[in-house]
Backbone as JSON, one array per atom type, in Angstrom:
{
  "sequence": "XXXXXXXXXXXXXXXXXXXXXXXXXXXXXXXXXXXXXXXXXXXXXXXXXXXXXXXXXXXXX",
  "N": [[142.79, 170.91, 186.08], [141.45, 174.08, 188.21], [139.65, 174.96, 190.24], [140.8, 176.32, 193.44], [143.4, 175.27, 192.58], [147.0, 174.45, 192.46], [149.87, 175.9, 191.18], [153.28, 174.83, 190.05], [156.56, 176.32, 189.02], [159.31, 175.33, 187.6], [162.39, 176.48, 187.05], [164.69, 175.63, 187.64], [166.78, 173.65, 185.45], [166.29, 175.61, 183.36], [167.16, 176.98, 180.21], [167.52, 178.98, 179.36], [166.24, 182.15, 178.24], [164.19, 185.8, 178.04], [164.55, 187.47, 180.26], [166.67, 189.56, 180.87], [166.52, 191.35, 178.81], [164.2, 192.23, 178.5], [161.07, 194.2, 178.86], [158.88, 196.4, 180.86], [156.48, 195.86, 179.3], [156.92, 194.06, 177.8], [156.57, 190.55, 176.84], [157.15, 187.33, 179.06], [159.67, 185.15, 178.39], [160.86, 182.12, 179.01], [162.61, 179.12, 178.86], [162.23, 175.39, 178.41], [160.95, 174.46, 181.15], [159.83, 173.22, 184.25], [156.63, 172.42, 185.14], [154.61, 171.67, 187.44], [151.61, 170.68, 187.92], [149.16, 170.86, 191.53], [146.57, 169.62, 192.91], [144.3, 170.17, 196.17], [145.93, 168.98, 198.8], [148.09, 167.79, 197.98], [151.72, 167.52, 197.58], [154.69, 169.56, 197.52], [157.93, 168.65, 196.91], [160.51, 171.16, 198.26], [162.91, 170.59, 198.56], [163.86, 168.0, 197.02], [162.76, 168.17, 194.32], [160.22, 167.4, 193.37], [156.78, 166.44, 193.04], [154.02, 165.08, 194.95], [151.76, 162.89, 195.56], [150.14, 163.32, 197.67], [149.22, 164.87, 201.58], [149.85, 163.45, 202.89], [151.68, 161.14, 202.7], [154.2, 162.15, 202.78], [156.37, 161.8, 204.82], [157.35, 159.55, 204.52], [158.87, 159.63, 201.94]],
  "CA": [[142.81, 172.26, 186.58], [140.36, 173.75, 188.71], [139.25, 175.68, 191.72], [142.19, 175.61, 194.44], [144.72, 174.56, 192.04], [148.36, 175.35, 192.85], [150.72, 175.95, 189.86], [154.86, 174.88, 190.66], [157.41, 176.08, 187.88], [160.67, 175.12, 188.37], [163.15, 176.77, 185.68], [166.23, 175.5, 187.96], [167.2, 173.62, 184.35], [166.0, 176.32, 181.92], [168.24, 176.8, 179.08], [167.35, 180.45, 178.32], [164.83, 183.53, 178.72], [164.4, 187.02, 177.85], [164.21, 188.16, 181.46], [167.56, 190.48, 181.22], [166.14, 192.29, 177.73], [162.49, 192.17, 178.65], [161.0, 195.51, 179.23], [157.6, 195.68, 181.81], [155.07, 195.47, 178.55], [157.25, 192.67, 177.03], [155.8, 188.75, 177.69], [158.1, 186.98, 179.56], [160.12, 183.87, 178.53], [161.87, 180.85, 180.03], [162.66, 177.73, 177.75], [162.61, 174.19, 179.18], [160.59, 175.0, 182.44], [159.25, 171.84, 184.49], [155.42, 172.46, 185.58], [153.51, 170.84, 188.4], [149.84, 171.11, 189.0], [148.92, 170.08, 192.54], [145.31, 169.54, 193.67], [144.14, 169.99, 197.4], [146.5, 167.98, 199.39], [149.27, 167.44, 197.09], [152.54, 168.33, 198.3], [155.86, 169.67, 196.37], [158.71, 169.15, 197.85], [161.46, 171.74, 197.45], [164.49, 170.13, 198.37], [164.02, 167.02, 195.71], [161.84, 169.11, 193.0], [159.35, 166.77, 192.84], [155.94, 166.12, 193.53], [153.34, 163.61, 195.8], [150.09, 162.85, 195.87], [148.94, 163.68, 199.3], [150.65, 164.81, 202.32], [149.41, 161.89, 204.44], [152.42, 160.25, 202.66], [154.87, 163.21, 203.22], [157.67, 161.08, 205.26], [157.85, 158.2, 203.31], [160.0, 159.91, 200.56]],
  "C": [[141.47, 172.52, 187.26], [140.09, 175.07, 189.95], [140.83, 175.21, 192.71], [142.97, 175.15, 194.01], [145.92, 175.4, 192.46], [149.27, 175.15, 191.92], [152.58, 175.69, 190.51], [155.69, 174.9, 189.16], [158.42, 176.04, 188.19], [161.77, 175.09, 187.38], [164.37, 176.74, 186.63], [166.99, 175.14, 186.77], [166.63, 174.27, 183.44], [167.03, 176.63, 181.12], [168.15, 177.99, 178.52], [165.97, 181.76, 178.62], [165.73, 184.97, 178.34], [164.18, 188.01, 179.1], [165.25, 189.96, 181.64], [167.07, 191.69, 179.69], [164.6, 192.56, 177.76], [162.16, 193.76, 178.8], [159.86, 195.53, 179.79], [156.59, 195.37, 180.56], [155.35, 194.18, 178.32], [156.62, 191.43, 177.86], [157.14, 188.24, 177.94], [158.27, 185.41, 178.49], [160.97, 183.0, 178.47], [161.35, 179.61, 178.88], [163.04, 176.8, 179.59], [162.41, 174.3, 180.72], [159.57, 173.5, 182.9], [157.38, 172.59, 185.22], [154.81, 171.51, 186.18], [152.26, 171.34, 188.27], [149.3, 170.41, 190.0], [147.21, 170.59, 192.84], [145.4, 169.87, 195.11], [144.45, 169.11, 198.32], [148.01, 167.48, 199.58], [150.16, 167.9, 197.49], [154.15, 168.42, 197.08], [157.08, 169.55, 197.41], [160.04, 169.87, 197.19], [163.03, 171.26, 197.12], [164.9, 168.82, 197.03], [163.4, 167.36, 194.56], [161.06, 168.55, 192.53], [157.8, 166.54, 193.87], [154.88, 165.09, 193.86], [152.3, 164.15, 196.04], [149.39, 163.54, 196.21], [149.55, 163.77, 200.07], [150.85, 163.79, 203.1], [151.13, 160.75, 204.07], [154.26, 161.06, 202.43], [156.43, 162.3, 203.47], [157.77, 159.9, 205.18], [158.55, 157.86, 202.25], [161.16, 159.49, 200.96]]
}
């Protein structure tokens, strides 16, 4: 973690959350949520839900 970090959560398979009973004080939450952390460079891509390095290697997936 760090300076310039970029956070990716990706609760396409989550299995659950209190989003529909939540109320604005309540803390939110999502079961079974995938987490990226990308450095300066790093690239996510959305259509395959996964993430690479560096973009230099972008179209090589």
């Amino acid at each position: 973690m760090g300076s310039g970090a970029f956070y990716v959560l990706d609760a396409h398979e989550s299995n659950g959350s209190n989003v529909s009973e939540a109320y604005d004080q309540d803390a939110l939450s999502i079961f079974d949520v995938r987490r990226s952390l990308l450095a300066k460079g790093d690239y996510f891509n959305l259509i395959d839900k996964k993430a690479y390095k560096n973009v230099e290697n972008i179209y090589s997936v």
